[in-house]
VMD Tcl script that builds the backbone (N, CA, C; Angstrom):
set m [mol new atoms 495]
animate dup $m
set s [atomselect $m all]
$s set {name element resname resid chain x y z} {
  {N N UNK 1 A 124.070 133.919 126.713}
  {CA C UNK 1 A 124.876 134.598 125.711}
  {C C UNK 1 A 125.931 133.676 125.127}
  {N N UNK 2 A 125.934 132.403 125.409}
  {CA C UNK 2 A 126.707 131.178 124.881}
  {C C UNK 2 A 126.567 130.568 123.911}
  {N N UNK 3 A 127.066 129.684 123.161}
  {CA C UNK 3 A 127.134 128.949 122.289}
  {C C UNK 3 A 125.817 128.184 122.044}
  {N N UNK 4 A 125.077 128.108 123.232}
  {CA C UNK 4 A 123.785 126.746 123.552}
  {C C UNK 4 A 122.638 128.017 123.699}
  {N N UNK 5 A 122.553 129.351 123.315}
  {CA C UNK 5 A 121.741 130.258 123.891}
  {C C UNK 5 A 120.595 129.970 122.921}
  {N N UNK 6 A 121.083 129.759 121.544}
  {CA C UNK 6 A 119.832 129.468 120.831}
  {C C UNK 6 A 119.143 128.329 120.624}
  {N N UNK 7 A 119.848 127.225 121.189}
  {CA C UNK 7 A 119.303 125.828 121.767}
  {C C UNK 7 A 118.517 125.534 122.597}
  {N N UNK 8 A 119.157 126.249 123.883}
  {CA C UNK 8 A 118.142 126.878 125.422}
  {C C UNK 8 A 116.914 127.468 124.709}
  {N N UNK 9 A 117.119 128.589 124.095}
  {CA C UNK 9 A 115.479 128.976 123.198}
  {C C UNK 9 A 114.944 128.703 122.777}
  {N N UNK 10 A 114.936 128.260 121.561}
  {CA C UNK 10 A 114.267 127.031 120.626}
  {C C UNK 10 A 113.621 125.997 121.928}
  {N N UNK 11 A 114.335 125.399 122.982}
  {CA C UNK 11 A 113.780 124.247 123.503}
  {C C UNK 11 A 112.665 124.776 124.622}
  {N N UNK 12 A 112.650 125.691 124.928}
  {CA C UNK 12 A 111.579 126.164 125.353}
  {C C UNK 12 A 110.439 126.638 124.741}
  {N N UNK 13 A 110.422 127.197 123.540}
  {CA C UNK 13 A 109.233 127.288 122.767}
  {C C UNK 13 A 108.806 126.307 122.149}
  {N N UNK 14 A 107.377 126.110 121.549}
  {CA C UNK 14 A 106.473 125.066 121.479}
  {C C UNK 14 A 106.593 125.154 119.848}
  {N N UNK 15 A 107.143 124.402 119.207}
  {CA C UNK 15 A 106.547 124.577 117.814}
  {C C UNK 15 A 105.523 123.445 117.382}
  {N N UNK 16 A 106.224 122.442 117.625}
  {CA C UNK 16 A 105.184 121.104 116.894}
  {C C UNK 16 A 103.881 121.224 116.955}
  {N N UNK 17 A 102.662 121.895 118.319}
  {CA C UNK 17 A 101.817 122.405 118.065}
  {C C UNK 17 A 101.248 122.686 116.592}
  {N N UNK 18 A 101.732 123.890 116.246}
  {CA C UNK 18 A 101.423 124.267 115.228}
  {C C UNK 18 A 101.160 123.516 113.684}
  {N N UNK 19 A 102.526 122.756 113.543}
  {CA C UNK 19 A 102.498 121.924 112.064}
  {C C UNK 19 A 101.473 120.722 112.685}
  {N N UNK 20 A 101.257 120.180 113.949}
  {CA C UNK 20 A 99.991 119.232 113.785}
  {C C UNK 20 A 98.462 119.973 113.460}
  {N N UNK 21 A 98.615 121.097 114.020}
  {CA C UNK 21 A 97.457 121.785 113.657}
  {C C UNK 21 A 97.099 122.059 112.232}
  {N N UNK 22 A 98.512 122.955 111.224}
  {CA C UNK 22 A 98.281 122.725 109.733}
  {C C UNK 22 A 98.041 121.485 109.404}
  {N N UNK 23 A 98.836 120.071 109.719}
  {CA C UNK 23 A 98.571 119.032 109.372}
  {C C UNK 23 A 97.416 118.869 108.683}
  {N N UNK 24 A 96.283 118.732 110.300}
  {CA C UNK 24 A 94.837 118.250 110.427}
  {C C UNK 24 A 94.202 119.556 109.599}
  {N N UNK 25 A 94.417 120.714 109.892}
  {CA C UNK 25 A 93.163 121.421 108.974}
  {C C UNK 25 A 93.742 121.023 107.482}
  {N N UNK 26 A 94.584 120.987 106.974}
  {CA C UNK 26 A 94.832 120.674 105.526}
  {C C UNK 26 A 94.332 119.437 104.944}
  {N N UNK 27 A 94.655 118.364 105.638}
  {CA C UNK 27 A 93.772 117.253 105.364}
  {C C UNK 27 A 92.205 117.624 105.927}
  {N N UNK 28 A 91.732 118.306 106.114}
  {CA C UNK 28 A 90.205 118.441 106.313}
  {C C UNK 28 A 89.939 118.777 105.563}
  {N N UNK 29 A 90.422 119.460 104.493}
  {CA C UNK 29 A 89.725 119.987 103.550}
  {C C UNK 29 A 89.980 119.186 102.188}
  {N N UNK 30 A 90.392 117.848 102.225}
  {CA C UNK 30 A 90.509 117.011 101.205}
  {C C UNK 30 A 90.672 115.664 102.231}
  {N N UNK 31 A 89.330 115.194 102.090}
  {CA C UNK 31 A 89.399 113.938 103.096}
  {C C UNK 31 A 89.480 112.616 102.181}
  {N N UNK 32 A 89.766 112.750 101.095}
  {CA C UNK 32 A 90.036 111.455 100.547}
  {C C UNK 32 A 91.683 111.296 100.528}
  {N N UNK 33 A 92.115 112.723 100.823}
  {CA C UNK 33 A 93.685 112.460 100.620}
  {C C UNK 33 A 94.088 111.312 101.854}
  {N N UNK 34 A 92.994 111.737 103.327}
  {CA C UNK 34 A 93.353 111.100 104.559}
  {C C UNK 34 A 93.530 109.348 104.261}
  {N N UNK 35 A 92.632 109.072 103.294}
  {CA C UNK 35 A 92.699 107.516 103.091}
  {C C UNK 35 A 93.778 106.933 102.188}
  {N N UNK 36 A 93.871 107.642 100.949}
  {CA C UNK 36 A 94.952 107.426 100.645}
  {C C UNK 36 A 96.146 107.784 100.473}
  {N N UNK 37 A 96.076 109.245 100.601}
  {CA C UNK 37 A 97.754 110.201 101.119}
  {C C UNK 37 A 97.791 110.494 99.935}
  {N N UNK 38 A 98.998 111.101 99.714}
  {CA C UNK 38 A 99.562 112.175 98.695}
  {C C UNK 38 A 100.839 111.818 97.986}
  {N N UNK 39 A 101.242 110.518 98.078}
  {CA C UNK 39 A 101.817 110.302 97.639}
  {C C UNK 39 A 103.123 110.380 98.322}
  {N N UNK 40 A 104.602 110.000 97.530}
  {CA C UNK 40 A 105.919 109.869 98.008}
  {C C UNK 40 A 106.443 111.266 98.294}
  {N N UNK 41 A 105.461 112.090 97.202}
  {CA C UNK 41 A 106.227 113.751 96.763}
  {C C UNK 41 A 105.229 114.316 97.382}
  {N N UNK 42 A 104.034 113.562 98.361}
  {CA C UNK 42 A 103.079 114.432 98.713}
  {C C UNK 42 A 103.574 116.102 99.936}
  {N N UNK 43 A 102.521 116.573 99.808}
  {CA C UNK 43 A 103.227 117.733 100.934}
  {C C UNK 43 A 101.904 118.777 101.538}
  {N N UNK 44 A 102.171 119.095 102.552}
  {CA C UNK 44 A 100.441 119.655 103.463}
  {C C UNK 44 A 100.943 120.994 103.682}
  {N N UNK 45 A 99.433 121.761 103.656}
  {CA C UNK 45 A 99.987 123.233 103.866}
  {C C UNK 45 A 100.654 123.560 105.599}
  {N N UNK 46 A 101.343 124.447 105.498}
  {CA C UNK 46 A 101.748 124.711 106.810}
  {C C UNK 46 A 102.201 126.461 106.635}
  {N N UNK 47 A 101.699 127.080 107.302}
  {CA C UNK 47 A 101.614 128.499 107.797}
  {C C UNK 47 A 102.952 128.405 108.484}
  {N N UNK 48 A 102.696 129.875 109.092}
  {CA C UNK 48 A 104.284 130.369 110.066}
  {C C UNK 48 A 103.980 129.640 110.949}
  {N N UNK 49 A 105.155 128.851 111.624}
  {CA C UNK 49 A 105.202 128.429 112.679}
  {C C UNK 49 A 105.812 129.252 114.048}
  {N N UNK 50 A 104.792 129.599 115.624}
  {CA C UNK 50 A 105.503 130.160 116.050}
  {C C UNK 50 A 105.819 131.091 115.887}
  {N N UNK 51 A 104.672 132.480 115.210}
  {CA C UNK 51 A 105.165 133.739 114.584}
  {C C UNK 51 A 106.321 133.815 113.412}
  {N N UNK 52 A 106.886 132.735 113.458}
  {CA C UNK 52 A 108.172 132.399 111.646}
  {C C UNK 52 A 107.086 132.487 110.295}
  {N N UNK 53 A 107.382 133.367 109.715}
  {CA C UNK 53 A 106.987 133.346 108.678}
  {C C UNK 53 A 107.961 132.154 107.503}
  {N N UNK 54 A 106.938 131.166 106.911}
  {CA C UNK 54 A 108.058 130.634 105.939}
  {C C UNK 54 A 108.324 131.098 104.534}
  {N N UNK 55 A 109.430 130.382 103.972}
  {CA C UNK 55 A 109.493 130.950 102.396}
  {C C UNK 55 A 108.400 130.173 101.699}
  {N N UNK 56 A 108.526 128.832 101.990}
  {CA C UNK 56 A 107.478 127.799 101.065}
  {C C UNK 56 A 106.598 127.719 102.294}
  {N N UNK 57 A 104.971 127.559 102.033}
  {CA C UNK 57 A 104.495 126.605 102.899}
  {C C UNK 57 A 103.569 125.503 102.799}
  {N N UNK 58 A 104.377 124.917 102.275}
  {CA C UNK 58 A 104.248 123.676 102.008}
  {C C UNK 58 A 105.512 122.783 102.011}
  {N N UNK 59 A 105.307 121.627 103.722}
  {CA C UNK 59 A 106.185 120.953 103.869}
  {C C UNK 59 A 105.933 119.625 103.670}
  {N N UNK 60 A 106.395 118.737 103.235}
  {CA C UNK 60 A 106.842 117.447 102.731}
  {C C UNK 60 A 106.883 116.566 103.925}
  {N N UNK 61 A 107.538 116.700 104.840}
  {CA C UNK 61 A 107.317 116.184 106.363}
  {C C UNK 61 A 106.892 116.293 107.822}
  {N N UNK 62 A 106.495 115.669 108.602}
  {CA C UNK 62 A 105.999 116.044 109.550}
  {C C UNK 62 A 106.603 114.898 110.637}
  {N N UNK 63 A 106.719 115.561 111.937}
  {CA C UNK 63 A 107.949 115.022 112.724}
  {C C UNK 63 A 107.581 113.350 112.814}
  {N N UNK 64 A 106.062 113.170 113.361}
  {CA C UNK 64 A 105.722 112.172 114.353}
  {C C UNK 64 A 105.460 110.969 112.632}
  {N N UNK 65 A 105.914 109.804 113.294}
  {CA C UNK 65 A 105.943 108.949 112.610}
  {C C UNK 65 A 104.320 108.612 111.639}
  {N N UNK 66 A 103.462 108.633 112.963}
  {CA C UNK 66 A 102.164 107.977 112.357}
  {C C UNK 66 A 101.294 109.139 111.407}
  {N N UNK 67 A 101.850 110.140 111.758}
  {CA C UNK 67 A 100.952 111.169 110.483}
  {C C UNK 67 A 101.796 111.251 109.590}
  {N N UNK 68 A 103.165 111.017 109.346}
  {CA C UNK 68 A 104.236 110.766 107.983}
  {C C UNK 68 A 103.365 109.616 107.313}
  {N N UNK 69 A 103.408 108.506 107.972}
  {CA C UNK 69 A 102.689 107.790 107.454}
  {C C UNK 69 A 101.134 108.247 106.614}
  {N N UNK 70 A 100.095 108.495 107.262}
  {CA C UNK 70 A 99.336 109.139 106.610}
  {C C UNK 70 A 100.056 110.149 105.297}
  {N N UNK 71 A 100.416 110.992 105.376}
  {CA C UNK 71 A 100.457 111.943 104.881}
  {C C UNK 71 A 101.196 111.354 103.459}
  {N N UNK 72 A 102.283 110.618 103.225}
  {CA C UNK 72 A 102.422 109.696 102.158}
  {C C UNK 72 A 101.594 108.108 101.676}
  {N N UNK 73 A 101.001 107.737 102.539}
  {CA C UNK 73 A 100.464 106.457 101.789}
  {C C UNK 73 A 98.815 106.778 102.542}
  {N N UNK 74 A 98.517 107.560 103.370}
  {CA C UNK 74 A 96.940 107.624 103.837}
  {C C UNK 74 A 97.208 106.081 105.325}
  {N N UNK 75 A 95.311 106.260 105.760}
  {CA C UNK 75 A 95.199 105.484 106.730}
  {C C UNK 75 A 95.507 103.912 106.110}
  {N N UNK 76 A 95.033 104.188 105.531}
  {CA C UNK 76 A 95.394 102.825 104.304}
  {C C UNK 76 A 96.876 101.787 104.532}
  {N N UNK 77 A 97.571 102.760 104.321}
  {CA C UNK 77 A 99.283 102.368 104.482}
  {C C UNK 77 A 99.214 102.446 105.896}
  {N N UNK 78 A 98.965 103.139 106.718}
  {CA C UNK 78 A 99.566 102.747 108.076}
  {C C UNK 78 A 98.814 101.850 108.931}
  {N N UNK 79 A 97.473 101.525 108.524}
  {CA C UNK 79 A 96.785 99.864 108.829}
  {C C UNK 79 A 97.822 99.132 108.487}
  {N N UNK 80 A 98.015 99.332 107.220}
  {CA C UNK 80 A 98.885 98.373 106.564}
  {C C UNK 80 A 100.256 97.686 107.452}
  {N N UNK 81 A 100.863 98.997 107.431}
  {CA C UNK 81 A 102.233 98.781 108.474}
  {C C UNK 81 A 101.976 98.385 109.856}
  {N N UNK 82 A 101.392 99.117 110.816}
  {CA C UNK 82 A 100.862 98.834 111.840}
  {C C UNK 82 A 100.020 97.325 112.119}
  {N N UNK 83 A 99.446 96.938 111.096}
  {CA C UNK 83 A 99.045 95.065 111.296}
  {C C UNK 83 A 100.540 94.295 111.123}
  {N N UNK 84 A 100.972 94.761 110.487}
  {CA C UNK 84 A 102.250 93.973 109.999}
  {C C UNK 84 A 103.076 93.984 111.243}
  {N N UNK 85 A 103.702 94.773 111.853}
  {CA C UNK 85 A 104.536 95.058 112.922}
  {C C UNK 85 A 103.963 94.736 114.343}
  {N N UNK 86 A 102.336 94.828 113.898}
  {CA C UNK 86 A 101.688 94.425 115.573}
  {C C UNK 86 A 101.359 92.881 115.323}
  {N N UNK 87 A 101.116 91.830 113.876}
  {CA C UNK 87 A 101.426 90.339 113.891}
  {C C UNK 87 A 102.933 89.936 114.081}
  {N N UNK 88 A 103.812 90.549 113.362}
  {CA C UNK 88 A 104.982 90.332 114.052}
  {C C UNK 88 A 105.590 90.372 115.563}
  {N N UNK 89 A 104.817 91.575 116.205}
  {CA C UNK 89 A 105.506 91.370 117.598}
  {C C UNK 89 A 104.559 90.322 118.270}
  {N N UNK 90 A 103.396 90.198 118.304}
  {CA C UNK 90 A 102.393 89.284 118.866}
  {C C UNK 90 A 103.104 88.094 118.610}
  {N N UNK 91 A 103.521 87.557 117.151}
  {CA C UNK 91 A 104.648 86.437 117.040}
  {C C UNK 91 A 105.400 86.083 117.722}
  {N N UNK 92 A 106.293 86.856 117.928}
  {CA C UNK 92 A 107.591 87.275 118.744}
  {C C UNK 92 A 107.712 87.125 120.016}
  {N N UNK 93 A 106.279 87.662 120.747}
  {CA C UNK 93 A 106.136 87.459 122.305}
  {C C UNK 93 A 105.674 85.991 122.459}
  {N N UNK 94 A 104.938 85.328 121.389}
  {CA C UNK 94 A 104.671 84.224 121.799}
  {C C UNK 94 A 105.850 82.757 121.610}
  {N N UNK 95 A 106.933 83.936 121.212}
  {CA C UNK 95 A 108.172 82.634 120.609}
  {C C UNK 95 A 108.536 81.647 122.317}
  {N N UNK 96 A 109.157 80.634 122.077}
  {CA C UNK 96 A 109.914 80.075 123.267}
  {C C UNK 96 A 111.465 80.437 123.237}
  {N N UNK 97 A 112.020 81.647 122.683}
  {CA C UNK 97 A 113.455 82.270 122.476}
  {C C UNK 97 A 113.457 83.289 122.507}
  {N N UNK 98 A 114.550 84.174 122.990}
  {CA C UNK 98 A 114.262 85.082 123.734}
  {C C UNK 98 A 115.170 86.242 122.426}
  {N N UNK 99 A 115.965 85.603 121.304}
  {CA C UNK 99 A 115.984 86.120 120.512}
  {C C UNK 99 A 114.625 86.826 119.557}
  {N N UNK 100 A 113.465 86.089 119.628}
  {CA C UNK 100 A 112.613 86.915 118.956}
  {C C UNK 100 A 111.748 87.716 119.941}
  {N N UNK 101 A 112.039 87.183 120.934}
  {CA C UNK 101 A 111.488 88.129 122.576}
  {C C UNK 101 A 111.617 89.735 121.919}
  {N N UNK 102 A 113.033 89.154 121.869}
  {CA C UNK 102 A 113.452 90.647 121.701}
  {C C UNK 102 A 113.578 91.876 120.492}
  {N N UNK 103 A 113.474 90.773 119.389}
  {CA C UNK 103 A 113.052 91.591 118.491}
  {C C UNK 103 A 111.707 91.835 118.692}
  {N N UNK 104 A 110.768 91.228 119.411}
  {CA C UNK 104 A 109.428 92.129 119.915}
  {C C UNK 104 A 109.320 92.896 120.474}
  {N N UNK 105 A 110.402 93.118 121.251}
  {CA C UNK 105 A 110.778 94.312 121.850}
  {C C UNK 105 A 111.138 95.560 120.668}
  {N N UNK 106 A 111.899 95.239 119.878}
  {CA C UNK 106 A 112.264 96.040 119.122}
  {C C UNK 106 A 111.316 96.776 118.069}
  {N N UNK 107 A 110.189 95.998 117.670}
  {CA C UNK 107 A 109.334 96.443 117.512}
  {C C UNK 107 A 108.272 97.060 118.008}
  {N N UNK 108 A 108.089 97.024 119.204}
  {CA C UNK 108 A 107.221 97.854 120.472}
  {C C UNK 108 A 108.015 99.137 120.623}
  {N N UNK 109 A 108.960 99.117 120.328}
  {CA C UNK 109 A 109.931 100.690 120.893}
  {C C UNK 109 A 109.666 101.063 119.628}
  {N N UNK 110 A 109.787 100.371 118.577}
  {CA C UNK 110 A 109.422 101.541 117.393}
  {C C UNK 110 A 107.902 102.378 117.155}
  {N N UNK 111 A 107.231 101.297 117.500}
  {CA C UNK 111 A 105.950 101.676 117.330}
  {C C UNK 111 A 105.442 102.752 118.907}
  {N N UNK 112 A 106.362 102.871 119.628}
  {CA C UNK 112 A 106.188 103.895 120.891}
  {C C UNK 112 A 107.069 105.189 120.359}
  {N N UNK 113 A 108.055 104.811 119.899}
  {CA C UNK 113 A 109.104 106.115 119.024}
  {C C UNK 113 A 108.506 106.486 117.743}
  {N N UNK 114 A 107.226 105.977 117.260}
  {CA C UNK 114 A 106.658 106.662 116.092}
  {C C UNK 114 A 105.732 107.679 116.646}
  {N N UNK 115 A 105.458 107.938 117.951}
  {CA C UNK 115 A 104.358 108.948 118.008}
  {C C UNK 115 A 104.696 110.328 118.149}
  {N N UNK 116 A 106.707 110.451 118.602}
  {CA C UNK 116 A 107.138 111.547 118.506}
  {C C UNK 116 A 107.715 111.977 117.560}
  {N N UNK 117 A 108.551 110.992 116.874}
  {CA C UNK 117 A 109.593 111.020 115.886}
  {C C UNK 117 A 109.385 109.936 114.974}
  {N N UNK 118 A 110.083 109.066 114.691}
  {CA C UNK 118 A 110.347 107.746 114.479}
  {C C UNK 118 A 110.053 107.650 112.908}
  {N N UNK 119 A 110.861 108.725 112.075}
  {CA C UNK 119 A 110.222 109.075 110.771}
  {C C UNK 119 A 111.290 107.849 110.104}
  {N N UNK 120 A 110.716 107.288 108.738}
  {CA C UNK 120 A 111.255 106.595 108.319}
  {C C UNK 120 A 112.773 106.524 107.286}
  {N N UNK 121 A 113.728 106.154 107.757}
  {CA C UNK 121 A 114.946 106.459 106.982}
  {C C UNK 121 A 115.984 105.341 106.432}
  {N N UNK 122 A 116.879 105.208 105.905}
  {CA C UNK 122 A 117.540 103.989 105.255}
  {C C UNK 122 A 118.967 103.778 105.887}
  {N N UNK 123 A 118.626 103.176 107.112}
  {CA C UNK 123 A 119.930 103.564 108.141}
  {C C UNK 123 A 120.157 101.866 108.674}
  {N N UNK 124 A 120.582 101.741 109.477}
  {CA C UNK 124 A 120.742 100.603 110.099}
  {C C UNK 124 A 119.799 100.235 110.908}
  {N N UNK 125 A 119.128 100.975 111.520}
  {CA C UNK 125 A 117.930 101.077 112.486}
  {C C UNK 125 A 116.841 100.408 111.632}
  {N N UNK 126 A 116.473 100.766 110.160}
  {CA C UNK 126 A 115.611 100.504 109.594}
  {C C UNK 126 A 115.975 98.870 109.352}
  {N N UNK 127 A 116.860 98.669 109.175}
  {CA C UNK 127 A 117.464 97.211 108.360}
  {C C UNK 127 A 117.322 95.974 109.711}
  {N N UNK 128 A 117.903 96.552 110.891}
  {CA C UNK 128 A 117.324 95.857 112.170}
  {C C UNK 128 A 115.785 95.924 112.140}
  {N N UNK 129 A 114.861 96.792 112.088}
  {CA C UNK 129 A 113.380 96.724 112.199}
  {C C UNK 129 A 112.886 95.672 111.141}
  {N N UNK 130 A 113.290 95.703 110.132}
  {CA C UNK 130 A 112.456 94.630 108.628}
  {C C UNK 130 A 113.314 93.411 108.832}
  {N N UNK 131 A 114.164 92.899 109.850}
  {CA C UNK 131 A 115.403 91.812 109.856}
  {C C UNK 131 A 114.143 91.432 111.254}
  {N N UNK 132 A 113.789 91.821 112.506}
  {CA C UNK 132 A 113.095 91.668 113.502}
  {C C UNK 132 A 111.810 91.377 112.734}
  {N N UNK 133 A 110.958 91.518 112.189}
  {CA C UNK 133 A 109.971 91.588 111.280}
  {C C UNK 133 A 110.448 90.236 110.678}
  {N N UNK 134 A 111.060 90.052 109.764}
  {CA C UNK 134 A 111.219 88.630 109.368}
  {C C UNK 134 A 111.261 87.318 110.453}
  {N N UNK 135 A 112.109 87.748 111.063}
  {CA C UNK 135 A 112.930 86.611 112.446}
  {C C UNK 135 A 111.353 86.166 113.018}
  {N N UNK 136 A 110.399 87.018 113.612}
  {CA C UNK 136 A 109.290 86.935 114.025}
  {C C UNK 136 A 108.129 86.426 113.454}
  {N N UNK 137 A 107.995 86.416 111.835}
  {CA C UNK 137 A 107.364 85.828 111.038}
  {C C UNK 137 A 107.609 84.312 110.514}
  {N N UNK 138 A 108.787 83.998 110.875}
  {CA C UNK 138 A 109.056 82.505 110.698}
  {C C UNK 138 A 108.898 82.023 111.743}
  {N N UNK 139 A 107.573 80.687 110.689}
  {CA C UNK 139 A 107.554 79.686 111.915}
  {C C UNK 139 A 108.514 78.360 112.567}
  {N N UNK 140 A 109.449 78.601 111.693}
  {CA C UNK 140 A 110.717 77.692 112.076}
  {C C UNK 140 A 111.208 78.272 113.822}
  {N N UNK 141 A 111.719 79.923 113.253}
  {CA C UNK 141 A 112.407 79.934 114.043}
  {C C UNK 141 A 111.419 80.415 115.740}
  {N N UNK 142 A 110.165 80.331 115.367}
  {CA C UNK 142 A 109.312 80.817 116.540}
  {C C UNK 142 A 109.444 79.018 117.417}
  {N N UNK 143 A 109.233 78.315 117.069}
  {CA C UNK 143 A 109.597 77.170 117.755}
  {C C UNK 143 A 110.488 76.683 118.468}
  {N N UNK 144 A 111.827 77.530 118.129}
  {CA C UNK 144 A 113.383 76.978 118.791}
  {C C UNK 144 A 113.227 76.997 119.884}
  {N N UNK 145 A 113.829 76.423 120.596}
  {CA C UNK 145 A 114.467 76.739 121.857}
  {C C UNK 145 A 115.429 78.274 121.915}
  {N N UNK 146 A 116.001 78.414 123.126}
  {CA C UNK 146 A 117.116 79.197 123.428}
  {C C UNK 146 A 118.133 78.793 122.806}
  {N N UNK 147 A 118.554 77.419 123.415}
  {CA C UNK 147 A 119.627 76.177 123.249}
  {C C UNK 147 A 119.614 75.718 121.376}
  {N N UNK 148 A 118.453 75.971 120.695}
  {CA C UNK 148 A 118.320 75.747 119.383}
  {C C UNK 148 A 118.963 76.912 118.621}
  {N N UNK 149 A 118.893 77.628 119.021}
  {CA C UNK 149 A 119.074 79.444 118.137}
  {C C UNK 149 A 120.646 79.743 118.801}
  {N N UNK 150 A 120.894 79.076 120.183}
  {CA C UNK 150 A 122.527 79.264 120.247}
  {C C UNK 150 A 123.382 78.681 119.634}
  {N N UNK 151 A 123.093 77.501 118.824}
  {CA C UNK 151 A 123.967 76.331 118.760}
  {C C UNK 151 A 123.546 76.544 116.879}
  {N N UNK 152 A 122.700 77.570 116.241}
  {CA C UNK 152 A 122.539 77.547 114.863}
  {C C UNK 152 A 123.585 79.212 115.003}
  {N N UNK 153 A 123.361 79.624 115.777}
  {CA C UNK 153 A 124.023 80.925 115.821}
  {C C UNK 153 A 125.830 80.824 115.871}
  {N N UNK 154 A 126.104 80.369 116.955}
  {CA C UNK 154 A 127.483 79.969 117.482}
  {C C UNK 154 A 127.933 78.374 116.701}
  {N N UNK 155 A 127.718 77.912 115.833}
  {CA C UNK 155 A 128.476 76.922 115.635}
  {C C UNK 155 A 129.332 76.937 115.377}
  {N N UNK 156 A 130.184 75.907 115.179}
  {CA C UNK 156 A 131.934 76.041 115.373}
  {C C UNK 156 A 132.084 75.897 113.922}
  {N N UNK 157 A 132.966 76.600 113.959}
  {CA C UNK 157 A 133.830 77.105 112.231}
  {C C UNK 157 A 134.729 76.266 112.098}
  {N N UNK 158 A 135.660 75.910 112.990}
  {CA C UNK 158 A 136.807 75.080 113.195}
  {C C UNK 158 A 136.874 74.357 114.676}
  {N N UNK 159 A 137.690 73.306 114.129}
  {CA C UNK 159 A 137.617 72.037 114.832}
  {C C UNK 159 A 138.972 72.388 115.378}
  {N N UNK 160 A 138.901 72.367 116.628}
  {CA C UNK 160 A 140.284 72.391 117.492}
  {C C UNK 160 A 140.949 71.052 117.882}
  {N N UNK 161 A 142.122 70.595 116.938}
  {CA C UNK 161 A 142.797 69.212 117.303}
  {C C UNK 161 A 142.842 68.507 119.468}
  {N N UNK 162 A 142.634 67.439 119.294}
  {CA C UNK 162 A 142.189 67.020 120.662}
  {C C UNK 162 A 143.907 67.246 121.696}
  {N N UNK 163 A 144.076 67.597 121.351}
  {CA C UNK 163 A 145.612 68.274 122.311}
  {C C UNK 163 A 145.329 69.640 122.837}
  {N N UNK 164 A 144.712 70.684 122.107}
  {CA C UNK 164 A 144.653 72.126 122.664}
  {C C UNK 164 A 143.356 71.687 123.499}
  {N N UNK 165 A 142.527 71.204 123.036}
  {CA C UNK 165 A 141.138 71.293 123.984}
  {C C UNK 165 A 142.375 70.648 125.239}
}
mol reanalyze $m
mol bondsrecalc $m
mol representation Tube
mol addrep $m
């Protein structure tokens, strides 16, 4: 009877079920949309969810990353993305620095956070993912050392007169 009572509820009932289910039957019945999607403004039918009847049904998004994908650019676009992000981290793991280590890392958590969520947005998160994506694609910096990428990173701005040292 608290503040969290309709939070507690909601989190016990199942909805996502359902909109993957409209998802897939809606694209079944137009299988060329599956290859190339529907566009930026595209949008899939979706029924009541969960006994909810909606006002529109037809929604524009869908939670899990890799059917957003579909659903605006098709299988098409998310080959697309998905080669891109899986040559980049393959890059990345094979660097000798542990700076692009880790942006391979950063790209493995996205591509594990796209199967629940991981919808695409214009945040800082995104700007780190396409910044990791670059770092990993250069073959300059896949060569450095540790000791190479600290000393381009940290170099000295100013020269401290030989009395304070």
């Amino acid at each position: 009877n608290g503040v969290f009572s309709k939070i507690s509820e909601r989190a016990s009932s199942n909805t996502r079920e359902y909109v993957v289910f409209h998802f897939v039957a809606d694209f079944s019945t137009a299988p060329t949309d599956l290859i190339w999607g529907r566009g930026m403004e595209g949008t899939y039918a979706c029924g009541g969810i969960a006994g909810q009847e909606l006002e529109d049904d037809q929604r524009n998004v869908i939670e899990c990353g890799y059917l957003q994908n579909i659903l605006k650019g098709g299988i098409i676009y998310l080959l697309l993305y998905l080669s891109l992000f899986i040559y980049a981290m393959t890059q990345g793991f094979r660097s000798h620095n542990r700076l692009l280590q880790a942006c391979a890392w950063i790209l493995l958590i996205q591509m594990v956070e796209m199967i629940g969520f991981g919808l695409h947005t214009l945040n800082v998160k995104a700007l780190l993912l396409w910044m990791a994506v670059a770092l990993c694609l250069q073959q300059d910096m896949k060569e450095k050392t540790d000791e190479e990428v600290k000393e381009m990173i940290y170099e000295p701005k100013f020269e401290f007169p030989k009395w304070v040292q």
